[in-house]
C-alpha positions in Angstrom: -0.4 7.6 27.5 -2.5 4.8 26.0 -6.5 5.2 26.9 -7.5 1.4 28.8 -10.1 -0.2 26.9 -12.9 -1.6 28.6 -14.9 -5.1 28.8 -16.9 -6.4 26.8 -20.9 -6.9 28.4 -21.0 -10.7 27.6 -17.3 -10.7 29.1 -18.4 -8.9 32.4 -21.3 -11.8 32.1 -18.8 -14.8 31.6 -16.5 -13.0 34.4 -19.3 -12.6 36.8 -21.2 -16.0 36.0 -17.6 -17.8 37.2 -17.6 -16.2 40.7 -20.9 -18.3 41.0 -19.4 -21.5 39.8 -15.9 -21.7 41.4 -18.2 -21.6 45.2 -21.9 -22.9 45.1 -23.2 -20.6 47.6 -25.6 -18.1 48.1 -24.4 -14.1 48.0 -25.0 -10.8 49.0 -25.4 -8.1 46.7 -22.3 -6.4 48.5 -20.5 -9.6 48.3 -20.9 -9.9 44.9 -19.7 -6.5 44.2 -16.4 -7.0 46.4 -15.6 -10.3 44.5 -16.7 -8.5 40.8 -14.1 -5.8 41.8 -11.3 -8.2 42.2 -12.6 -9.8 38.9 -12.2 -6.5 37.1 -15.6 -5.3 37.0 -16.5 -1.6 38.0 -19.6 -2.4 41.0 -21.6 0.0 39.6 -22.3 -2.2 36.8 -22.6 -5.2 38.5 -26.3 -4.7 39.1 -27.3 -4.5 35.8 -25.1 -7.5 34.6 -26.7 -9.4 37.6 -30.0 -8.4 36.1 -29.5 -10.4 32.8 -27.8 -12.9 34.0 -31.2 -13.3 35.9 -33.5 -13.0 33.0 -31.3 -15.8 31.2 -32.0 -18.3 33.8 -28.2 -18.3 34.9 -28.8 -16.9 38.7 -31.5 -17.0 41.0 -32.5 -14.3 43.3 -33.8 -15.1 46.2 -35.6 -12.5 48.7 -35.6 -13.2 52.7 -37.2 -10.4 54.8 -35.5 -7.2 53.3 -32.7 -9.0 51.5 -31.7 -9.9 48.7 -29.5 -12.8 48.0 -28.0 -14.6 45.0 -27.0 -18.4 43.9 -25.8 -20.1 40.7 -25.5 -23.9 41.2 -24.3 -26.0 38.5 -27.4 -28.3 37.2 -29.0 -24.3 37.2 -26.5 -22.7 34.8 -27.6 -26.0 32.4 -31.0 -25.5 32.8 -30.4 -22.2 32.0 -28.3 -23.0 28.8 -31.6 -25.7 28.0 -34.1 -22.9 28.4 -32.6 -20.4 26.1 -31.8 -23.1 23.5 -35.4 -23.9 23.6 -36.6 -20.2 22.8 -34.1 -20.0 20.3 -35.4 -23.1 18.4 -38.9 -22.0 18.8 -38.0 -18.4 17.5 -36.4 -19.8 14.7 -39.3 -21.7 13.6 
């Protein structure tokens, strides 16, 4: 019996960036983990992709009261792309 082999990190990051772009909306952190599931990605991962997808200005995270939620729209995942071109640049010279 052949052993699986697993994702890559920056493919669970594509895979997990797209189930913000195919629906603009807002998500639950257990929302998120149902429709990574589906998407092939174990859910106790997700957090920690969600994390660096956060840091690269990709998702926003949004707290109200106790929770937690998350959004990706589409002039954000540019602005996003923008900013880390612009540290790239600046690291660079």
């Amino acid at each position: 019996m052949k052993k699986r082999k697993g994702i890559s990190f920056e493919e669970k990051r594509s895979r997990l960036l797209s189930i913000f772009t195919t629906d603009p909306s807002f998500y639950h952190i257990k929302e998120i983990e149902k429709l990574a599931h589906k998407k092939g990605i174990h859910p106790m991962i997700v957090k920690e992709v969600l994390d660096s997808l956060i840091a690269d200005y990709l998702v926003d995270m949004e707290k109200v009261g106790a929770s937690s939620y998350y959004l990706a729209l589409p002039s954000k995942t540019y602005l996003g792309k923008q900013q880390n071109l612009k540290k790239y640049i600046l690291n660079i010279e």
